[in-house]
Backbone as XML, in Angstrom:
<?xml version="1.0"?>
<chain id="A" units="angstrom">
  <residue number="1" name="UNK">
    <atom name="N" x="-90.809" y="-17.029" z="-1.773"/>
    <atom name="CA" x="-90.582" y="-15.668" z="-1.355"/>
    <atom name="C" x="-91.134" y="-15.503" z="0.045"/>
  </residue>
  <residue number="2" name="UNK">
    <atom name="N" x="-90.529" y="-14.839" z="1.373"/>
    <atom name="CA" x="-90.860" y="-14.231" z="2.340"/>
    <atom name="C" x="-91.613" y="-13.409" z="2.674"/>
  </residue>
  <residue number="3" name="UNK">
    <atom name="N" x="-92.573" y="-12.963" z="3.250"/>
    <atom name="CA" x="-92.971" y="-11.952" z="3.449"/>
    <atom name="C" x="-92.052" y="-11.347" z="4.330"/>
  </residue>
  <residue number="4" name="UNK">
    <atom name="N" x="-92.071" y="-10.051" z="3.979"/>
    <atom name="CA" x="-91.357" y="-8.432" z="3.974"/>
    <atom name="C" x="-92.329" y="-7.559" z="4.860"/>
  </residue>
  <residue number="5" name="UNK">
    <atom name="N" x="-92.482" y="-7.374" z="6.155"/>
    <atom name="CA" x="-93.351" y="-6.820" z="6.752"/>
    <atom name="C" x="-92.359" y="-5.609" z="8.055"/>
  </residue>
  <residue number="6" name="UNK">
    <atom name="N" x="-92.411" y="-4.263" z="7.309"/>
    <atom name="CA" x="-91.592" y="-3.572" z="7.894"/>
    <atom name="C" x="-92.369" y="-2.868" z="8.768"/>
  </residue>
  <residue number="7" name="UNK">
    <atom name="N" x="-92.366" y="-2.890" z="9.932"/>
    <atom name="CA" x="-92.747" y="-1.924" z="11.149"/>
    <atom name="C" x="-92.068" y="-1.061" z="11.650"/>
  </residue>
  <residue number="8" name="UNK">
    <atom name="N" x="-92.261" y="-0.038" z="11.670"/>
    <atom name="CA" x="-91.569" y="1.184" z="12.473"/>
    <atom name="C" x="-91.799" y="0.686" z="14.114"/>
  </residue>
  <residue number="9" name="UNK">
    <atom name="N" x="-90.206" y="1.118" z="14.491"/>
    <atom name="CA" x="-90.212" y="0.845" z="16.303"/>
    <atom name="C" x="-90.494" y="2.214" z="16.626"/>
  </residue>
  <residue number="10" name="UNK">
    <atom name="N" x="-91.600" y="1.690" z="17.403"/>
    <atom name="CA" x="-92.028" y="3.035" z="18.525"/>
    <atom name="C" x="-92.164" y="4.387" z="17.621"/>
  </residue>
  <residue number="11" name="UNK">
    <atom name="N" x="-93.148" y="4.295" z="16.146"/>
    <atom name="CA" x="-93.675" y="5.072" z="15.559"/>
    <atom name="C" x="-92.732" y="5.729" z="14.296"/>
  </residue>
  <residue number="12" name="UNK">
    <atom name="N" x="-91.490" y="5.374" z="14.732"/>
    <atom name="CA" x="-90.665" y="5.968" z="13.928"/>
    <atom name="C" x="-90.496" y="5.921" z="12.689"/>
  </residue>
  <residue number="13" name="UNK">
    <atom name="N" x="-91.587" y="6.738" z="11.717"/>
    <atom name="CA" x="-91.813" y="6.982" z="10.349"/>
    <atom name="C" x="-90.502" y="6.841" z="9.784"/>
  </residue>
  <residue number="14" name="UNK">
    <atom name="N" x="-89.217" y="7.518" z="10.187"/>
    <atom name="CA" x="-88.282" y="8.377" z="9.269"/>
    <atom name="C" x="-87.093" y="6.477" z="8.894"/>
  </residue>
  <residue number="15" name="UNK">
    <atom name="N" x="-87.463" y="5.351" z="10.261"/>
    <atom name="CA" x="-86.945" y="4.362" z="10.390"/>
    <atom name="C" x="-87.472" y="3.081" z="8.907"/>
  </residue>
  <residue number="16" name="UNK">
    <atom name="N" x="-88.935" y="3.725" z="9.529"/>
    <atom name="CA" x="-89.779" y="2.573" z="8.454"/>
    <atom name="C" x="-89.554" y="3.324" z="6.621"/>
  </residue>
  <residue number="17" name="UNK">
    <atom name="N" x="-89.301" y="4.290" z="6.408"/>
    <atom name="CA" x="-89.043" y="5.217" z="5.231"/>
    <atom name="C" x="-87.767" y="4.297" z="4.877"/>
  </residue>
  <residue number="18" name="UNK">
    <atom name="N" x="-86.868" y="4.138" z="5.472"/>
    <atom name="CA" x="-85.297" y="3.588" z="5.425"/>
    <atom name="C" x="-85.556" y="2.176" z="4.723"/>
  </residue>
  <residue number="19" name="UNK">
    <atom name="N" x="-86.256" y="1.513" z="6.038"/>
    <atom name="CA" x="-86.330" y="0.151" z="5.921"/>
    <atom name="C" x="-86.801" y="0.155" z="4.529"/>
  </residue>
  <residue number="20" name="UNK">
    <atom name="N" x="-87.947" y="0.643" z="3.659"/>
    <atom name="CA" x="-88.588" y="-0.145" z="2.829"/>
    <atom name="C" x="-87.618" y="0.808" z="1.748"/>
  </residue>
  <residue number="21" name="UNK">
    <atom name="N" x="-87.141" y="1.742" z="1.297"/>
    <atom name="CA" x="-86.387" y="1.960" z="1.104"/>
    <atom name="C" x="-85.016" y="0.610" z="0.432"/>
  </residue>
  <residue number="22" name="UNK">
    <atom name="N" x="-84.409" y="0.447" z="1.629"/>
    <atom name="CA" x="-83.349" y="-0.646" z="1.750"/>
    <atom name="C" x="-84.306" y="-2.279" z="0.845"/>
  </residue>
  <residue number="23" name="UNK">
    <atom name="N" x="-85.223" y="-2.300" z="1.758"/>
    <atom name="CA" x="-86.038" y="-3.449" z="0.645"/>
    <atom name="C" x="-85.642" y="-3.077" z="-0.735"/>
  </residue>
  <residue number="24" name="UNK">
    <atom name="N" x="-86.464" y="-2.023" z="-0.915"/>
    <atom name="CA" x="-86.263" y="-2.193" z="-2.626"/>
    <atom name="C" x="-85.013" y="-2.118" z="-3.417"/>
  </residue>
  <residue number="25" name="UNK">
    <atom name="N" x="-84.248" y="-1.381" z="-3.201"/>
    <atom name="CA" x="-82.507" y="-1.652" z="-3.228"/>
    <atom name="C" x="-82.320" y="-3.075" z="-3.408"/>
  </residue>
  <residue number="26" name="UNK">
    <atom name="N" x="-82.583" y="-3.438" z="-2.203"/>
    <atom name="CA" x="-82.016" y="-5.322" z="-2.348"/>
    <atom name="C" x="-82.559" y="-6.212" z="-2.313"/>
  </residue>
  <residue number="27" name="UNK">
    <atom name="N" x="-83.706" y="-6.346" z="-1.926"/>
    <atom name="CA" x="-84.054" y="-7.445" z="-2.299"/>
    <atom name="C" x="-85.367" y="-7.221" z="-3.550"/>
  </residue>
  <residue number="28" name="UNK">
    <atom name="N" x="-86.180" y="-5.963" z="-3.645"/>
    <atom name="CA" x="-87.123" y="-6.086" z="-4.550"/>
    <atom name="C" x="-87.238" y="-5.686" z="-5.802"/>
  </residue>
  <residue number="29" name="UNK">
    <atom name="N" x="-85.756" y="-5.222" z="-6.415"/>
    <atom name="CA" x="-85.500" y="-4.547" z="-7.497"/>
    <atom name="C" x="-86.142" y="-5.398" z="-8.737"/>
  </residue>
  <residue number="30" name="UNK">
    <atom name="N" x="-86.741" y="-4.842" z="-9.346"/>
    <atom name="CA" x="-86.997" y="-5.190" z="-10.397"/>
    <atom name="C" x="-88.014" y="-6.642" z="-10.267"/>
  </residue>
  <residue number="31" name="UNK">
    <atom name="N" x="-88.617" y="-7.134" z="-9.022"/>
    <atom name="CA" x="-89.351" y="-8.590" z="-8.746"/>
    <atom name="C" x="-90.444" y="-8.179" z="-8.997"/>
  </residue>
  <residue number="32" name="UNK">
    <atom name="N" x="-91.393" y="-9.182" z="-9.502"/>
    <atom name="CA" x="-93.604" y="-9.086" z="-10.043"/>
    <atom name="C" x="-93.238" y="-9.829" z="-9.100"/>
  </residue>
  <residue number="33" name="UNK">
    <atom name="N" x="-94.577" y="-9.555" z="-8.440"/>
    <atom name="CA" x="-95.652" y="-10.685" z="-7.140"/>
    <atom name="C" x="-96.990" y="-10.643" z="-7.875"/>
  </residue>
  <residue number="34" name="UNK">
    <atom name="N" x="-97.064" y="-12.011" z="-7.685"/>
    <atom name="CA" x="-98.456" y="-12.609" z="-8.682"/>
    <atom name="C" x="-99.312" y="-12.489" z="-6.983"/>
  </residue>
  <residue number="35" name="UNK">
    <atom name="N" x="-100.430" y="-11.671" z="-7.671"/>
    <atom name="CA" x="-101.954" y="-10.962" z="-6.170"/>
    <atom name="C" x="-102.922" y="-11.712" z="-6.988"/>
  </residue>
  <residue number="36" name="UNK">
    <atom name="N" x="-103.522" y="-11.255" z="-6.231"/>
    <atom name="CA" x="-105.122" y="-11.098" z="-6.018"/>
    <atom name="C" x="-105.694" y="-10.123" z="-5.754"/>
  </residue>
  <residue number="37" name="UNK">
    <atom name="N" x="-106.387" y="-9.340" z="-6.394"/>
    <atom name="CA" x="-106.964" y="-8.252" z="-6.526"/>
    <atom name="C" x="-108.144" y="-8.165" z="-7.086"/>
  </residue>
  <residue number="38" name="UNK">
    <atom name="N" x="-109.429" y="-8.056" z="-5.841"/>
    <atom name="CA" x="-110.663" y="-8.034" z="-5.644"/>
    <atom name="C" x="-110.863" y="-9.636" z="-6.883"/>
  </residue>
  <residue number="39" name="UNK">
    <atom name="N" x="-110.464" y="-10.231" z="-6.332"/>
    <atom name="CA" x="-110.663" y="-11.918" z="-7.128"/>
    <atom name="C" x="-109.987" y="-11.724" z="-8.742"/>
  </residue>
  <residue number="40" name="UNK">
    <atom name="N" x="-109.470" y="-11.162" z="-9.233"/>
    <atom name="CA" x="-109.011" y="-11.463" z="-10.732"/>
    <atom name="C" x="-107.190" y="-10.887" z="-10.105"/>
  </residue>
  <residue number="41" name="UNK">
    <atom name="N" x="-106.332" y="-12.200" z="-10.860"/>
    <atom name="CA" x="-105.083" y="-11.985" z="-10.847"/>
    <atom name="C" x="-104.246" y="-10.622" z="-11.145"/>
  </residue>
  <residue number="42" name="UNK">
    <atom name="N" x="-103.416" y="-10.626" z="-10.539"/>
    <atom name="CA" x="-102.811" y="-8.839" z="-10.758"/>
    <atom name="C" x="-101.126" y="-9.541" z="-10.741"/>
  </residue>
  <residue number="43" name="UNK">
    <atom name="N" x="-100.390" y="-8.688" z="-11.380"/>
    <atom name="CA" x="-99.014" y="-9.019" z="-11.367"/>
    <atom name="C" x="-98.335" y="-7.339" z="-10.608"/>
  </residue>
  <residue number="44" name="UNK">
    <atom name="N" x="-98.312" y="-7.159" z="-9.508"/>
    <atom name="CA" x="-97.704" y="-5.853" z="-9.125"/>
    <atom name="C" x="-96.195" y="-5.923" z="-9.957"/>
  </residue>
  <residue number="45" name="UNK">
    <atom name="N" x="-95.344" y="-4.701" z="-10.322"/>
    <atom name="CA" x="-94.063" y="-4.601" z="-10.943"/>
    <atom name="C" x="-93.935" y="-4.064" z="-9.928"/>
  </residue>
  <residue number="46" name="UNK">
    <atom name="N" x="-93.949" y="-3.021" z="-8.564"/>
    <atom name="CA" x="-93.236" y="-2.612" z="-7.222"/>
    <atom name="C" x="-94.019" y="-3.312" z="-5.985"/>
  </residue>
  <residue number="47" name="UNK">
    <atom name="N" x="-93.746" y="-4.286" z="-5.619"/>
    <atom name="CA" x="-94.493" y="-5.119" z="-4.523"/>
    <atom name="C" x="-94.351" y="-4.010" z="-2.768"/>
  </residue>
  <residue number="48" name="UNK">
    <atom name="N" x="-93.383" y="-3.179" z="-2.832"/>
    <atom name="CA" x="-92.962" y="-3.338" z="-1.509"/>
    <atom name="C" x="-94.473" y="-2.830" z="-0.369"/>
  </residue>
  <residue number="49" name="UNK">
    <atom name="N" x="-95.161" y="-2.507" z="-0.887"/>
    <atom name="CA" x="-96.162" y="-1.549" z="-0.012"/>
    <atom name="C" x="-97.421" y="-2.080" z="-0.751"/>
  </residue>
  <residue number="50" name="UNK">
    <atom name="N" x="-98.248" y="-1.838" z="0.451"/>
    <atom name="CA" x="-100.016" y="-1.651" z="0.201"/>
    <atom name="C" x="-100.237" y="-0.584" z="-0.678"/>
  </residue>
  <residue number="51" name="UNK">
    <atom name="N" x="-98.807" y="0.894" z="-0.201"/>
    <atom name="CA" x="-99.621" y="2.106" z="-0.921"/>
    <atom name="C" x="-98.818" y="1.781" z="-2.190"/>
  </residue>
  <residue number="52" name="UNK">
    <atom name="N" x="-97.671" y="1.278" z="-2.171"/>
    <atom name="CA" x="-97.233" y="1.279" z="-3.815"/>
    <atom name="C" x="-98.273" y="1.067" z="-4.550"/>
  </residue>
  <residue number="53" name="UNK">
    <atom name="N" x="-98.867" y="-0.172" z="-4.643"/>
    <atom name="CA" x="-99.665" y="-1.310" z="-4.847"/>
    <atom name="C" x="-100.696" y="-0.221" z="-5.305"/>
  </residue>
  <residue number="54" name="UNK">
    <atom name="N" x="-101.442" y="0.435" z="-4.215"/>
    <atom name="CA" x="-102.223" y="1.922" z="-4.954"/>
    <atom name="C" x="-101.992" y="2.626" z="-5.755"/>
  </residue>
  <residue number="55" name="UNK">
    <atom name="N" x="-100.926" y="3.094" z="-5.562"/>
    <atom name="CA" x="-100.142" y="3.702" z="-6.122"/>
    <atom name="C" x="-100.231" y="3.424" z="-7.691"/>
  </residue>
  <residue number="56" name="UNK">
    <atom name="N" x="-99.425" y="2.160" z="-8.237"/>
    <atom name="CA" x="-99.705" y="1.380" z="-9.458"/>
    <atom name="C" x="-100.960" y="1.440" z="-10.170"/>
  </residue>
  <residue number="57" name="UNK">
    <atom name="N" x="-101.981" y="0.933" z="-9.257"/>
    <atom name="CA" x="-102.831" y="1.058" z="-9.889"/>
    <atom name="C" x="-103.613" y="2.100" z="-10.012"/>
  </residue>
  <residue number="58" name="UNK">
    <atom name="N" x="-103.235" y="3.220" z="-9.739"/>
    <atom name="CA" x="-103.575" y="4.455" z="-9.864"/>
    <atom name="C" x="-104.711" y="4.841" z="-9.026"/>
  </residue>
  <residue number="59" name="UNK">
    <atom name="N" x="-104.751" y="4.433" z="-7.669"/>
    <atom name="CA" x="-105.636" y="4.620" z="-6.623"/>
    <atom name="C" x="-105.241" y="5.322" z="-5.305"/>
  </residue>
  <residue number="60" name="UNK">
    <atom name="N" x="-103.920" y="6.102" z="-5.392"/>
    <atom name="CA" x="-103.535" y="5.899" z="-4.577"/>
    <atom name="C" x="-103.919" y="7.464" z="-3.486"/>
  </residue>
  <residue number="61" name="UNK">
    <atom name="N" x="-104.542" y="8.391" z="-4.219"/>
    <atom name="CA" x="-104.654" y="9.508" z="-3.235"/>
    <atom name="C" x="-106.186" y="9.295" z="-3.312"/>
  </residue>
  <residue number="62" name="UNK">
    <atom name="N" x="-107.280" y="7.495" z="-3.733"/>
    <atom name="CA" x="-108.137" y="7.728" z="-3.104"/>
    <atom name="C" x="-109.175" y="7.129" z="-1.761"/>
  </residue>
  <residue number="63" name="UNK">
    <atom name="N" x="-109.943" y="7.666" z="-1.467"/>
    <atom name="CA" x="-110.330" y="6.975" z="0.179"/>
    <atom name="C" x="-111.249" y="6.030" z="-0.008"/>
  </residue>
  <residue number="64" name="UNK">
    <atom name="N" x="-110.154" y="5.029" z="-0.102"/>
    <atom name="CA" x="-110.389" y="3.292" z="-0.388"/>
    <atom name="C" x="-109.906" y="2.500" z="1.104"/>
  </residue>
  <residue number="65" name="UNK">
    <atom name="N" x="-111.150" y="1.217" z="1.473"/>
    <atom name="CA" x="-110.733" y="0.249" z="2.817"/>
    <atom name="C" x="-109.581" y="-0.471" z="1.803"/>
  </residue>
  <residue number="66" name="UNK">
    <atom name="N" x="-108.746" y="-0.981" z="2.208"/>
    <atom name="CA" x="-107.942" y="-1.997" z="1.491"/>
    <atom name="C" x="-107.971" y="-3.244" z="2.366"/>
  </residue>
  <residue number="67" name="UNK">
    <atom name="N" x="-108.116" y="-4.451" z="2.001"/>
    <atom name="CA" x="-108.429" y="-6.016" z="3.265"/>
    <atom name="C" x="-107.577" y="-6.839" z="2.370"/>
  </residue>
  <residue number="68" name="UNK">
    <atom name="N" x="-106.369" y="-7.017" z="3.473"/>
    <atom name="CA" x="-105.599" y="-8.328" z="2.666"/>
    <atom name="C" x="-105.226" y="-9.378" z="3.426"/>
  </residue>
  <residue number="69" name="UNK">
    <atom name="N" x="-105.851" y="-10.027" z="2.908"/>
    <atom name="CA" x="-105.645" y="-11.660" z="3.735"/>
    <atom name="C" x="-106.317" y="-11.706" z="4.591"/>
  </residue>
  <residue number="70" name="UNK">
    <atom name="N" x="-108.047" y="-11.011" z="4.162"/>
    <atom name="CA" x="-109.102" y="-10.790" z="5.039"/>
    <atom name="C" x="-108.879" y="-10.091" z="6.520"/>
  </residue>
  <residue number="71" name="UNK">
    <atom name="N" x="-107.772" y="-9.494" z="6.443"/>
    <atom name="CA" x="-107.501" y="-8.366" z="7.346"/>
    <atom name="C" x="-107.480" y="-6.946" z="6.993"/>
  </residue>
  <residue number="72" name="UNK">
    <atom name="N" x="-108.188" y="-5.971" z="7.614"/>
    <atom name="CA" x="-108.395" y="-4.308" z="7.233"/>
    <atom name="C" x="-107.101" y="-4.130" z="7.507"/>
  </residue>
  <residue number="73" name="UNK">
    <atom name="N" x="-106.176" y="-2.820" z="6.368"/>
    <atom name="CA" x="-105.317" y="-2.331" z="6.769"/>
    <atom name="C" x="-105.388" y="-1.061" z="6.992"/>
  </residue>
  <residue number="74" name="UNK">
    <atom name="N" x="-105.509" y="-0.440" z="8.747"/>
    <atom name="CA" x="-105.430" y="1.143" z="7.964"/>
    <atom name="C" x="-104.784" y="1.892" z="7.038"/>
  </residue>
  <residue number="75" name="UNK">
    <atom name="N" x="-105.046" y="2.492" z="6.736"/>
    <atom name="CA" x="-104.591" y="3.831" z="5.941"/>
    <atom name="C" x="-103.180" y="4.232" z="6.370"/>
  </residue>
  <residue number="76" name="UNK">
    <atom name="N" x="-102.886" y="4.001" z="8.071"/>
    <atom name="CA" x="-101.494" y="4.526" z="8.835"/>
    <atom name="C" x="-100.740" y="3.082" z="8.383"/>
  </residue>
  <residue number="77" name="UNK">
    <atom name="N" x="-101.447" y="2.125" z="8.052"/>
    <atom name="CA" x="-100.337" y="1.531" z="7.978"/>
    <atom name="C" x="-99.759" y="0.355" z="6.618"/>
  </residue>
  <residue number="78" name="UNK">
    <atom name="N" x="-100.593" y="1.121" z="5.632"/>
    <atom name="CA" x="-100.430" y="0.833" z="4.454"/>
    <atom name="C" x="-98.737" y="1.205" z="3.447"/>
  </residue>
  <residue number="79" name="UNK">
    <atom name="N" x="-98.353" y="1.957" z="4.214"/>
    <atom name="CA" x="-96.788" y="2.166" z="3.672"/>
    <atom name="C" x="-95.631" y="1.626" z="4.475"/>
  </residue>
  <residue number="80" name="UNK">
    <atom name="N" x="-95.994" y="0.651" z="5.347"/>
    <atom name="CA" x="-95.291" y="-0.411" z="5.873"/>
    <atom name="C" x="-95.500" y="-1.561" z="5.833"/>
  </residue>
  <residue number="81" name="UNK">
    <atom name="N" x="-96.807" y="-2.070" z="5.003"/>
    <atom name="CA" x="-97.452" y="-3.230" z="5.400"/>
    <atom name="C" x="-96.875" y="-4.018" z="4.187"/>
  </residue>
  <residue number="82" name="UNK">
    <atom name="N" x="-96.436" y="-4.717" z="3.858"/>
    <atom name="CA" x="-95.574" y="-5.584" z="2.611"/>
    <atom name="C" x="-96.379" y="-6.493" z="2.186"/>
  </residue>
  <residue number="83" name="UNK">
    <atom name="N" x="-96.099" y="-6.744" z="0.737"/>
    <atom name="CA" x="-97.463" y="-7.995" z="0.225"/>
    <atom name="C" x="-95.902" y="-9.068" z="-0.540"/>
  </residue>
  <residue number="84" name="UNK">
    <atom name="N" x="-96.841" y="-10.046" z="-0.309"/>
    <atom name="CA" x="-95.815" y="-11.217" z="-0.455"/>
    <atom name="C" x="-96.957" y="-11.846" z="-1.898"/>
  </residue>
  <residue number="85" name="UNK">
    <atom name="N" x="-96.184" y="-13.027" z="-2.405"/>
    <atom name="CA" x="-96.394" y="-13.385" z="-3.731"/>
    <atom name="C" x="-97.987" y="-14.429" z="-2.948"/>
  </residue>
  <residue number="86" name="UNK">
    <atom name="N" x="-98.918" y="-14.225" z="-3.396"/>
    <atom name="CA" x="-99.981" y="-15.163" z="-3.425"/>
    <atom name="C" x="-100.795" y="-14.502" z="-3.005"/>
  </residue>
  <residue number="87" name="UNK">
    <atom name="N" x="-101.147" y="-13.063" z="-1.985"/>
    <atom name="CA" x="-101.507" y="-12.248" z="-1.286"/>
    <atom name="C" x="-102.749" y="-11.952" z="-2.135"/>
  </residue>
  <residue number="88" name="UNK">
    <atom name="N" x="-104.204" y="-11.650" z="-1.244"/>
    <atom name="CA" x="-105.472" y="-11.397" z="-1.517"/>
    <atom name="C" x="-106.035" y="-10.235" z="-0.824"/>
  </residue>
  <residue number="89" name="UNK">
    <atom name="N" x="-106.249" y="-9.360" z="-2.229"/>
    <atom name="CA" x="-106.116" y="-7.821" z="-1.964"/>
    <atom name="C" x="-107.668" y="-7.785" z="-2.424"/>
  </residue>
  <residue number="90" name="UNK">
    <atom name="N" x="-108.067" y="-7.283" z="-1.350"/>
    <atom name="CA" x="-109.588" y="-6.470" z="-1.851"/>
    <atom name="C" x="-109.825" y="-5.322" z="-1.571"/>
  </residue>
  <residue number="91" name="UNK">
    <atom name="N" x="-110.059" y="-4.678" z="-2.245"/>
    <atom name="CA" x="-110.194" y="-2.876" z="-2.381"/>
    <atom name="C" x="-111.858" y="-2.443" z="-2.218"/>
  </residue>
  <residue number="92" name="UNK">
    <atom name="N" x="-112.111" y="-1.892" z="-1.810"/>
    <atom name="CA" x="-113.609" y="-0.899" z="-1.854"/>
    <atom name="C" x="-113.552" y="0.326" z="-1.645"/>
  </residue>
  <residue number="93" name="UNK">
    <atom name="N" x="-114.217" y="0.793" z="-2.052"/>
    <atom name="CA" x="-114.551" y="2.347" z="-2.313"/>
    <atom name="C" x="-115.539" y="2.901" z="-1.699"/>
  </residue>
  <residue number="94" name="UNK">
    <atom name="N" x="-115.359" y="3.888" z="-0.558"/>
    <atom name="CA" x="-116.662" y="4.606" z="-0.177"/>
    <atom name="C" x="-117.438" y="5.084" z="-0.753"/>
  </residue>
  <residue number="95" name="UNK">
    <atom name="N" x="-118.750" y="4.716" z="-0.229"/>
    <atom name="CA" x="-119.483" y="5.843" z="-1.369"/>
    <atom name="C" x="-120.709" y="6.349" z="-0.454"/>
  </residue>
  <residue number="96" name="UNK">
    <atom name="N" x="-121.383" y="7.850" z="-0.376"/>
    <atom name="CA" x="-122.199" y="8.440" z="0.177"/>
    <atom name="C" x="-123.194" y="8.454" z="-0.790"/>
  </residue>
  <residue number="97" name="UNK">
    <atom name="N" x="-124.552" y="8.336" z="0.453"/>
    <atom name="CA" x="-125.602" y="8.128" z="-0.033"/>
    <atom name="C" x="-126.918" y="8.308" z="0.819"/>
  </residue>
  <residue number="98" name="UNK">
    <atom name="N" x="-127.587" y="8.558" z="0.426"/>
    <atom name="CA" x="-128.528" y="8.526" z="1.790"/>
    <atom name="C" x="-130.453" y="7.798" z="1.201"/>
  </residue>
</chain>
């Protein structure tokens, strides 16, 4: 499998909405990607996004770093950023404290 890494040109949300969109239509209907998630195996059922991926696992409206493939993804760019089959997802959670 390829990685699927959709970028909006020159910011254009309404482009990158399309694109991943069109992904799942054709090429990701119905595909599991075997992750990694914070070290124990995960089988995503909607691969196309970082935020799906939240999403799924029911994290997704909270204010979590996400690092995949030991790279930070922001937050802006977690609904374009595509995870491919083998991909190493580590999640953390803020937490305040003093």
């Amino acid at each position: 499998m390829n990685l699927i890494r959709v970028m909006p040109a020159q910011g254009s949300q309404r482009d990158a909405r399309l694109a991943i969109a069109l992904a799942r239509f054709f090429y990701l209907k119905e595909l599991q990607v075997k992750l990694t998630v914070n070290g124990e195996a995960y089988e995503a059922k909607e691969p196309v996004s970082v935020t799906a991926l939240l999403e799924e696992m029911g994290i997704g409206g909270r204010a979590v770093v996400v690092v995949l493939n030991d790279e930070v993804i922001p937050a802006s760019s977690r609904s374009t950023c595509g995870l491919r089959e083998g991909d190493c997802v580590d999640l953390f959670r803020l937490v305040g404290g003093g």
